[in-house]
C-alpha positions, 0 to 999 in steps of 0.5 A, a space after each residue: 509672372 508672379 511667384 508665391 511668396 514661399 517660392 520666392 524666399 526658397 529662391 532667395 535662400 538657394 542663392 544666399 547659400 550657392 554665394 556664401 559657398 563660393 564665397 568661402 571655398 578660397 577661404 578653406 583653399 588659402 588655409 595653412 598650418 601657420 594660417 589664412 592666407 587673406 591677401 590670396 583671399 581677397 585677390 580670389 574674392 576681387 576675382 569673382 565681382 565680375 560674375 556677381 554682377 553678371 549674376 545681379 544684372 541677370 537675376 533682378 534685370 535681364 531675366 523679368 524684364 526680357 526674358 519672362 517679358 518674352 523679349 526673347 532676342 533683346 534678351 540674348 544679345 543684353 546677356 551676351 553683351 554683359 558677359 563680353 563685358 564681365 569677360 573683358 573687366 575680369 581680364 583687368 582685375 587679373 591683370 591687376 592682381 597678377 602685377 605684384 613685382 617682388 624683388 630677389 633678397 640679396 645678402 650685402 657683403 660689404 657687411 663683411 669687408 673693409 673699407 679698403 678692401 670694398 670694390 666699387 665702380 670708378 668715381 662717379 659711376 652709377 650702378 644699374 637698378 637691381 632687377 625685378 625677379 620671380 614676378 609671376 608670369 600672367 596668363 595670354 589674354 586670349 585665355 584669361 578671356 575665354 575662362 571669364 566667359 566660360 564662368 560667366 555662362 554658368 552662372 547665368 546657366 545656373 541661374 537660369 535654371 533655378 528661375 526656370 524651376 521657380 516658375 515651373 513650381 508657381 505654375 503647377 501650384 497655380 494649376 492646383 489652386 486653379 483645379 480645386 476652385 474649380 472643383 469647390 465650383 462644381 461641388 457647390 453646383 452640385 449642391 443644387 443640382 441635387 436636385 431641383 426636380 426632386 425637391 419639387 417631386 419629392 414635396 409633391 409626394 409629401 403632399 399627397 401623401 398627407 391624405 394616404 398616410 399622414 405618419 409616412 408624410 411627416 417622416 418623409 419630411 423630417 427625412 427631406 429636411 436632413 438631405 436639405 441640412 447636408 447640403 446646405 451646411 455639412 457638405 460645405 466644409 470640403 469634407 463630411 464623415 462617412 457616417 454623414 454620406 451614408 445618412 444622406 444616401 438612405 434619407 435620398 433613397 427613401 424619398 426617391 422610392 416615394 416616386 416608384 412603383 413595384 418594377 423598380 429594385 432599389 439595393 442597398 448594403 453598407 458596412 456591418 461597422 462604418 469606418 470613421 473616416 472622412 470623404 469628399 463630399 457629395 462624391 457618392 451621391 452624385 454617383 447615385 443620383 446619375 443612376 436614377 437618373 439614367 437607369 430607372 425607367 417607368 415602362 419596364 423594370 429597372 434597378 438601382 443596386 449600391 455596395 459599400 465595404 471596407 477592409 483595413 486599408 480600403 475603402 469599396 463603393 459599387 454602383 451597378 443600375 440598369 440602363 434605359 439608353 445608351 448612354 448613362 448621362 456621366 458626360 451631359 452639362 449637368 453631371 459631374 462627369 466620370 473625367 471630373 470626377 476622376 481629377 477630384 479623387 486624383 487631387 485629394 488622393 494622388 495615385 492611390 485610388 482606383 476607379 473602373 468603369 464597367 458598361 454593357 448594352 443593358 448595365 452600368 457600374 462604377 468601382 471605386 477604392 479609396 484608401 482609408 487613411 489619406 
């Protein structure tokens, strides 16, 4: 499993630090007021190889290659054989160290008497070696043993869990990355879905608008072409300007009424001064587009109703329409859908939106609230 490269050097550093600390604590132990005790030092860092191997075996071996590989039981019994092994040399090291005879000084009183009256053995006789005192007493085996594999474990534990956080965090970043490439897709084919049937209705309306009303028609077309311009380019950069989304929605309005006739009410109200902030694009429109879509209908009146607000921390988008089915299309293959929606806001906004849904057997109406600085 590939790790970003940013989690890996977080990784890394979390390592370096965790060793140099430990590496250091016999260093402030050993100190005195005439000085560091090196010899203690070393013996202390000789102790801790064997568990720097056990760390190495299992960071760069063990755990890619069996674990993540999920050779779940090779895994287990390599690691309990490297810490059988780690327990059983750290035993040796301690051993070695723990053997430094030291030797009791003794005063020589011959310093002080003479010759004749110096004691001795007969003529020939051999004196005992002086024995070996205050030579430290090693710990039993069996519990030198158990505190290696003891220690062995945390590390392996630590080491562990720190893996385990770096692969949980690549994971969500991937999940991230995934969900907003999934999101730009949607976008993108929502950028023509916008609609393939209204380009072609709204130009068939130009067309005969031409012989009815011929300023209308080229008013009409400068409007199209201004929806076309959002969508092909404004729309592309992940995020437009309020301003830009309201332009779009009265240009989409207006060449949407061409079609209507006197039963259809079509509402608009935004701010008296527009928040000069920015938004995802097409998130509004394609709110609006659905409630044409599946509210407006020819053979009884209908509505279309949309309000935008703002305070000092919020923005609040409406959209109420009245319903021609039972169901408003949100769901259907070729809608954004209330549920994608939602993953958007929440990927952009964290937790500080809000969006409610409100339907009954002749309306429907979306709220939104979207903080003003993201």
């Amino acid at each position: 499993m590939a790790y970003s490269l940013k989690i890996k050097r977080g990784e890394s550093v979390i390592y370096i630090l965790l060793w140099v600390i430990i590496l250091l604590m016999p260093v402030f132990f050993s100190s005195t007021s005439s000085g560091i005790e090196w010899t203690r030092v070393f013996n202390e860092w000789i102790r801790f190889i064997p568990f720097l191997l056990v760390f190495l075996l299992h960071n760069f071996l063990l755990f890619p290659l069996l674990f993540v590989g999920n050779k779940r039981i090779w895994y287990f019994i390599a690691i309990t054989g490297v810490i059988g092994l780690a327990a059983y040399f750290g035993d040796i090291l301690s051993d070695y160290i723990n053997y430094q005879p030291q030797v009791e000084p003794m005063r020589n009183p011959m310093r002080d008497m003479t010759p004749d009256m110096m004691p001795g053995p007969p003529h020939g006789e051999i004196l005992p070696p002086q024995s070996r005192v205050n030579q430290p007493q090693q710990q039993p085996f069996h519990k030198v043993l158990i505190d290696n594999i003891l220690v062995s474990i945390l590390v392996v534990g630590f080491n562990v869990a720190i893996k385990i956080s770096a692969i949980w965090q690549a994971e969500e970043q991937k999940n991230k990355e995934l969900e907003k490439e999934k999101l730009e897709t949607e976008l993108a084919f929502l950028k023509y879905q916008v609609s393939p049937h209204f380009f072609m209705n709204t130009l068939n309306n130009i067309h005969a608008l031409i012989d009815i009303n011929s300023e209308d028609a080229k008013e009409s077309v400068i409007k199209l072409s201004k929806l076309m311009r959002y969508l092909l380019y404004d729309s592309g950069e992940g995020r437009t300007t309020l301003t830009k989304e309201i332009e779009f929605i009265n240009s989409y309005v207006d060449l949407m009424k061409l079609r209507f006739t006197s039963q259809v009410s079509v509402n608009l109200s935004f701010p008296a001064h527009i928040p000069n902030i920015e938004i995802p694009p097409m998130l509004f429109t394609s709110l609006l587009e659905n409630a044409f879509k599946h509210g407006i209908s020819y053979q009884k009146k209908s509505f279309v109703e949309l309000v935008m607000n703002a305070d000092q921390e919020f923005l609040y988008f409406r959209i109420k329409n009245s319903k021609k089915d039972n169901d408003n299309g949100l769901n259907e293959p070729g809608g954004i859908g209330l549920e994608n929606l939602r993953k958007r806001l929440g990927l952009i906004y964290g937790k500080r939106y809000s969006l409610v849904q409100n339907e009954n057997e002749d309306t429907f109406e979306i709220n939104i609230k979207l903080p003003l600085n993201d």
